[in-house]
Rosetta silent file (secondary structure, phi, psi, omega in degrees, C-alpha in Angstrom):
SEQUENCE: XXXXXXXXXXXXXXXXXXXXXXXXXXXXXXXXXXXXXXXXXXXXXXXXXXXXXXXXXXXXXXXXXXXXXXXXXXXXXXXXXXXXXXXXXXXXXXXXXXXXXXXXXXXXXXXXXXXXXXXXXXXXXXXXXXXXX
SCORE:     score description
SCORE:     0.000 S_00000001
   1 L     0.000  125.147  175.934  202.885   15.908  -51.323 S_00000001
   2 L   -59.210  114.047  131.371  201.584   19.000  -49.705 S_00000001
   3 E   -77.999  147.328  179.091  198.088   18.447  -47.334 S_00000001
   4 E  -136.593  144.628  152.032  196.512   20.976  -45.357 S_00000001
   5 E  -116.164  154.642 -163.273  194.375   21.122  -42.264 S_00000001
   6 L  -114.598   22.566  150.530  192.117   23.470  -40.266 S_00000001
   7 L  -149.251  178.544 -160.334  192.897   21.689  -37.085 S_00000001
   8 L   -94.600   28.870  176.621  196.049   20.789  -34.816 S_00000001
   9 L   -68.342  130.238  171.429  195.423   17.137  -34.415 S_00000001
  10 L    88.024   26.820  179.408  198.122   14.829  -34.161 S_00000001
  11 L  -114.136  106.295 -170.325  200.805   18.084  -33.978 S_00000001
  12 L   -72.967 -171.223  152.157  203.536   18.113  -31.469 S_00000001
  13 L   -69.064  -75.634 -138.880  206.327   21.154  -30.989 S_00000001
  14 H   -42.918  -47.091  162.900  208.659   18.741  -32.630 S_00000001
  15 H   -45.254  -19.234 -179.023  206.623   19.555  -35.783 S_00000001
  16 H   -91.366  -18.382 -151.538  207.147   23.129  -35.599 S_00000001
  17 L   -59.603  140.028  163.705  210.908   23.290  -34.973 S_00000001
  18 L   123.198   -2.994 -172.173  212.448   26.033  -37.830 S_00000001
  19 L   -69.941 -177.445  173.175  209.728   28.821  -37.647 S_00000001
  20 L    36.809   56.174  161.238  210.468   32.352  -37.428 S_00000001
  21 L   -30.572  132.579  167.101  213.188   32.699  -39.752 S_00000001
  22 L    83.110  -19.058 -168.531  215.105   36.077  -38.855 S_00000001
  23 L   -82.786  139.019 -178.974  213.623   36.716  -35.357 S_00000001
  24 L   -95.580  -17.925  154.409  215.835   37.527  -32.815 S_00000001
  25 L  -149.241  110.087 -175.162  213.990   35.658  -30.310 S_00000001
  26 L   -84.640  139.815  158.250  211.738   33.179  -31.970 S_00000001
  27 L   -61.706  140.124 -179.832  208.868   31.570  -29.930 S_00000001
  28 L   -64.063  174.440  159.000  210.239   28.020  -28.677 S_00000001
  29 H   -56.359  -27.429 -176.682  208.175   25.272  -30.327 S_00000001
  30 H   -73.516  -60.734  177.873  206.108   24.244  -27.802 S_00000001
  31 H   -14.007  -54.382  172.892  205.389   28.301  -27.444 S_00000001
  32 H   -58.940  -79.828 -160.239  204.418   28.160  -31.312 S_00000001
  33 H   -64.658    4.622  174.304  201.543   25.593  -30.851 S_00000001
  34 H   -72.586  -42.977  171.840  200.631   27.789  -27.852 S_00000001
  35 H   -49.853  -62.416 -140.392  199.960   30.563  -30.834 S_00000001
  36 H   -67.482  -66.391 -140.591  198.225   28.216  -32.909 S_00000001
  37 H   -70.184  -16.467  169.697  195.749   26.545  -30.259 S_00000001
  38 H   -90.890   -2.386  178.733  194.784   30.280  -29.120 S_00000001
  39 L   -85.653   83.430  172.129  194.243   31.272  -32.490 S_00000001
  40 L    35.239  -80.421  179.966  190.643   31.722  -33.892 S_00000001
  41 L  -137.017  116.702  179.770  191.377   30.048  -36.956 S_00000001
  42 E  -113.704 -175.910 -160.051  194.981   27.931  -38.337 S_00000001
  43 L  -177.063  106.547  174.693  195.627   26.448  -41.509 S_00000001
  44 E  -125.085  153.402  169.702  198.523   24.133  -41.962 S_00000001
  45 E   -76.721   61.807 -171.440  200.496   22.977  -44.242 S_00000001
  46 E   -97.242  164.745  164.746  202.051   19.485  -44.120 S_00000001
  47 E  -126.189  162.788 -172.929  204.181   17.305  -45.720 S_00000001
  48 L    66.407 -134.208  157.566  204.489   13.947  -43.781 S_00000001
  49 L  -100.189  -13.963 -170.438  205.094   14.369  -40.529 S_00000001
  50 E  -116.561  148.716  176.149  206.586   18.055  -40.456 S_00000001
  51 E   -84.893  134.879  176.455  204.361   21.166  -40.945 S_00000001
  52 L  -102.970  -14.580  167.138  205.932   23.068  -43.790 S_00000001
  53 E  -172.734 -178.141 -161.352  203.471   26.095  -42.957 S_00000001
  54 E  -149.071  175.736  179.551  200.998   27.693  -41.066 S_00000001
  55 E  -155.997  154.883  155.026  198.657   30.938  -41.305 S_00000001
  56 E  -134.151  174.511 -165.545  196.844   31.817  -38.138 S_00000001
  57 E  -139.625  156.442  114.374  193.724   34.171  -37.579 S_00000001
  58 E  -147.623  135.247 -161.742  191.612   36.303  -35.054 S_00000001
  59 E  -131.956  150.799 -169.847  188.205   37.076  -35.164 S_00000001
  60 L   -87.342   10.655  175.388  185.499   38.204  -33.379 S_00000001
  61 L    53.617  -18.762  175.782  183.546   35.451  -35.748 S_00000001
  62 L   -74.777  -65.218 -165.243  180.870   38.594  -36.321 S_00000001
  63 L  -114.625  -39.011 -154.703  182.732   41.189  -38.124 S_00000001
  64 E  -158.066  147.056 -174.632  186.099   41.314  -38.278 S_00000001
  65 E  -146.133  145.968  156.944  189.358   38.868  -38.412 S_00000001
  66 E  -115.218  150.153  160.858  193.151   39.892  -38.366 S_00000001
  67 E  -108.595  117.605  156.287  196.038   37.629  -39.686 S_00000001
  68 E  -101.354    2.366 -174.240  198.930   38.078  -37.927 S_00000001
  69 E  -158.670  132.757  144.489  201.393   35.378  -38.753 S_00000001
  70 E  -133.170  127.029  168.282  202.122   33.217  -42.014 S_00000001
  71 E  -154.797  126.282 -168.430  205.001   31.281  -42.697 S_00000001
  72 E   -83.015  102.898  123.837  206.364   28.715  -45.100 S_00000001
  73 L    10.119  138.320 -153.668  209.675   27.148  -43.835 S_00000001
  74 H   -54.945  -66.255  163.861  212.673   27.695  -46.288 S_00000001
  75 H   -25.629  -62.657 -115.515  212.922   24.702  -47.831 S_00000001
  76 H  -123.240   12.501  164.915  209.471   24.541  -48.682 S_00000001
  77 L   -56.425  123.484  174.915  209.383   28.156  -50.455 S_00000001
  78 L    74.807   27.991 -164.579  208.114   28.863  -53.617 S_00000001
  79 L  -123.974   -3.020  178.037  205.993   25.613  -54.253 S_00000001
  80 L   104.803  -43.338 -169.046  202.362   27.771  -54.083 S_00000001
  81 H   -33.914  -44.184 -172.206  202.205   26.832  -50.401 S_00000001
  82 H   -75.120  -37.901  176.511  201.950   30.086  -48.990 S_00000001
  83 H   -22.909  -49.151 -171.776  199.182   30.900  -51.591 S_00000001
  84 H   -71.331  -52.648 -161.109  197.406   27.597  -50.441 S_00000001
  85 H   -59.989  -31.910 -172.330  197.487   28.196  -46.622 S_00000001
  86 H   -95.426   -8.480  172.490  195.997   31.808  -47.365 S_00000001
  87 H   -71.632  -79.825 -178.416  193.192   30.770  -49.880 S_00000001
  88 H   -59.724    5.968  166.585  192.011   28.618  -47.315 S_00000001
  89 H   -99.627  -35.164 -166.986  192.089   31.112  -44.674 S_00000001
  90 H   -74.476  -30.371  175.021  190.557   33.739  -46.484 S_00000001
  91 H   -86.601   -6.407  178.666  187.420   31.094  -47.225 S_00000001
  92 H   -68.727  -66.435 -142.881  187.375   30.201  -43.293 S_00000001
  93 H   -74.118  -24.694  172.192  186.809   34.202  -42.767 S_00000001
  94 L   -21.764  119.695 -176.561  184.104   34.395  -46.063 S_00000001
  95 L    84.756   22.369  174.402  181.341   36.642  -45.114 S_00000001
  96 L   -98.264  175.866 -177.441  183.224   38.926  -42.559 S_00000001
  97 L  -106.172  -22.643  148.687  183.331   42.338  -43.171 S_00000001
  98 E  -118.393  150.939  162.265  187.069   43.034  -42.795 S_00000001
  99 E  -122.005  129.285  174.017  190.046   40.655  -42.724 S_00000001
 100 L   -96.517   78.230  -73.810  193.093   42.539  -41.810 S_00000001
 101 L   177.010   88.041  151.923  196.852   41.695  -42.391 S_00000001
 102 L   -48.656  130.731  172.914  199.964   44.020  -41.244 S_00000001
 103 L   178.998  149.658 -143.927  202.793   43.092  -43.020 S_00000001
 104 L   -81.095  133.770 -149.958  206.196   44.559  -44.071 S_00000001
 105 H   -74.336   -9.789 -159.613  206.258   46.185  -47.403 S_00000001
 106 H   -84.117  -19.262  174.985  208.468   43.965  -49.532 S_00000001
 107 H  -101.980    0.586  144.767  205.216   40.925  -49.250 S_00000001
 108 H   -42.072  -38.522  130.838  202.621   43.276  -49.673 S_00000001
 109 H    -8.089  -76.566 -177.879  202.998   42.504  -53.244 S_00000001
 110 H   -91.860   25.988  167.619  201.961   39.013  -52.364 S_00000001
 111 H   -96.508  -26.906  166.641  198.984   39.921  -50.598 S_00000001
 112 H   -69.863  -37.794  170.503  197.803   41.930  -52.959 S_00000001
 113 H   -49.183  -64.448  167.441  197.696   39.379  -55.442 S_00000001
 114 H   -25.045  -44.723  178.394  195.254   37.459  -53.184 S_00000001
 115 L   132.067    1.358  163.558  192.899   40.169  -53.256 S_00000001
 116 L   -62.311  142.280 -175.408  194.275   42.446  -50.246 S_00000001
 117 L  -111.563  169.167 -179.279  194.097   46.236  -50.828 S_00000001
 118 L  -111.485  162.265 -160.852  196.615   48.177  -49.378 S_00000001
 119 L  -137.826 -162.227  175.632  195.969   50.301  -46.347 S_00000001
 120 L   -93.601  147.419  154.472  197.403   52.755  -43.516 S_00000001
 121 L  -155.000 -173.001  161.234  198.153   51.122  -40.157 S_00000001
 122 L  -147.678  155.076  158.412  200.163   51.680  -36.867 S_00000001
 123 L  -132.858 -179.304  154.949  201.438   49.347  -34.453 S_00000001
 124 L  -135.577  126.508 -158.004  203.358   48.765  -31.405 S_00000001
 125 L  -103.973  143.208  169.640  206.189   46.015  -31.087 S_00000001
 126 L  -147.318  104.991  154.486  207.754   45.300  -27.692 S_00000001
 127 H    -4.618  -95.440 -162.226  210.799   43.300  -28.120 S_00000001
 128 H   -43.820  -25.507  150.051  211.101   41.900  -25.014 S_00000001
 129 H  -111.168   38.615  164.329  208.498   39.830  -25.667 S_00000001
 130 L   -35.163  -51.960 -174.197  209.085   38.098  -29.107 S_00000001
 131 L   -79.866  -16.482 -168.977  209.434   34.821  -27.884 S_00000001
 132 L   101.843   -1.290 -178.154  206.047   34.620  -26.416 S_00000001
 133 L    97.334    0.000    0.000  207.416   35.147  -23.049 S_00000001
């Protein structure tokens, strides 16, 4: 049975190991709760003992919040989860004036369902530092 929480208590790296499917140099685990504990606002997903997903946020708590990273672990795909992790992010951020989300076109789809519009953006990516350093 799926539980979720808005904080990292009781989460080692060992809980994280499997994120960042596809990445050619995934943050290690411990790296990964380095994201989370710098992150605004998380949302996790567990089952057990292992996190099956995560969402993280940052905001300026005034105005404005970006999501930059959600991910369900493979396994645990297609159960609602990511749906869950982002419902509850989207009511931590309630009453901001934008929440923002980058995100590759083939899941824009499920962001839209959620209530995301779609928009212009630009970024810049620098390899070389994928892993978190």
């Amino acid at each position: 049975m799926i539980s979720y929480q808005t904080t990292l208590e009781n989460v080692t790296p060992a809980m994280l190991e499997g994120f960042f499917v596809d990445w050619t140099s995934p943050p290690s685990p411990e790296k990964h709760l380095e994201i989370l504990e710098g992150s605004s606002h998380v949302v996790l997903a567990l089952e057990d003992d292992r996190v099956a997903g995560f969402v993280t946020a940052i905001s300026d708590g005034v105005l404005s919040a970006y999501i930059p990273l959600l991910e369900v672990m493979p396994e645990f795909q297609g159960r609602g989860i990511g749906r869950g992790l982002m419902e509850r992010m989207k009511a931590l951020l309630k009453g901001l004036y934008m929440v923002d989300i980058l995100c590759d076109d083939d899941v824009r789809p499920f962001y839209q369902k959620l209530g995301f519009a779609p928009a212009g953006g630009v970024m810049i990516r620098n390899y070389d530092w994928q892993s978190g350093g």
